[in-house]
C-alpha atoms as one frame of an Amber mdcrd trajectory, in Angstrom:
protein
  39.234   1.984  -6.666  36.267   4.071  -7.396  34.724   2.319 -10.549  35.521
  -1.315  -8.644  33.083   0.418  -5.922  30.521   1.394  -8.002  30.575  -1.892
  -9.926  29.803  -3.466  -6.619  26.946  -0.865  -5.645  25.550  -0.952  -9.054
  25.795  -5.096  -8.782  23.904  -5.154  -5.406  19.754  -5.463  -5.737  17.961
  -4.162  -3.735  14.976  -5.624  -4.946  16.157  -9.259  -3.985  16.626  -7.896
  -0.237  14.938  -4.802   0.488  14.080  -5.678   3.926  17.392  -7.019   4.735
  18.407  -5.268   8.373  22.515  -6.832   8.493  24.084  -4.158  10.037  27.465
  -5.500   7.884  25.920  -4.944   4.587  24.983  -1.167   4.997  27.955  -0.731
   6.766  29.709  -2.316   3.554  27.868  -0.999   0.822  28.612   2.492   3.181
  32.067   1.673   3.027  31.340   1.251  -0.889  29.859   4.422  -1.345  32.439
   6.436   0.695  35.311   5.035  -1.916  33.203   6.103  -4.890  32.711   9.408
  -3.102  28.968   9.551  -2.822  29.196  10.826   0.676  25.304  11.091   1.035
  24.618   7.817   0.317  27.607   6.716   2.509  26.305   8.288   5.323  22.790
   6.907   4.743  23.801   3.393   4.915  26.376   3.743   7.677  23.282   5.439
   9.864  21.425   2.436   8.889  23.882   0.257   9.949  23.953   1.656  13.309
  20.316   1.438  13.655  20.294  -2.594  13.148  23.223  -3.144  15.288  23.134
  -3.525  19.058  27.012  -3.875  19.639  28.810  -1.109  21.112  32.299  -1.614
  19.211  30.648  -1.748  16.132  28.448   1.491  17.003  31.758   3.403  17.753
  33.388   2.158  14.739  30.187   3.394  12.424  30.320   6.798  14.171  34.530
   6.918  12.929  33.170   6.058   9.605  30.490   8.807   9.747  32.724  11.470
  10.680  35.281  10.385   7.607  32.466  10.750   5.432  32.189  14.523   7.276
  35.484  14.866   6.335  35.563  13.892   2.897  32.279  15.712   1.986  34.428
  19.295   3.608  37.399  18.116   1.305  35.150  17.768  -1.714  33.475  21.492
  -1.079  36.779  22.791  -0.800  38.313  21.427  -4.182
């Protein structure tokens, strides 16, 4: 699962949408991140997605994903 993330991260350009504020495509790329275990980068985008969305549902769901990434970055200290 991890190298089909990163082929999708590395496959994204940034320089063909660096303004882009879609609250689903940090939250995906996020999501992207978090597989490949780059918790940093994870949480970066999934705090970005919270800032360009409005909707409360989605807001809660971004804070679940933050705390996973909490999680995962305690469970990669600890190995």
């Amino acid at each position: 699962m991890g190298n089909d993330c990163q082929t999708v991260i590395a496959g994204y350009d940034k320089k063909k949408a660096p303004h882009l504020d879609y609250h689903l495509l940090h939250a995906t790329l996020g999501e992207f991140h978090r597989r490949a275990g780059r918790v940093q980068e994870a949480r970066r985008c999934f705090l970005k997605a919270m800032e360009c969305t409005v909707s409360l549902s989605e807001q809660r769901l971004l804070e679940r994903k933050l705390r996973d990434c909490e999680a995962l970055a305690q469970t990669i200290k600890g190995e």
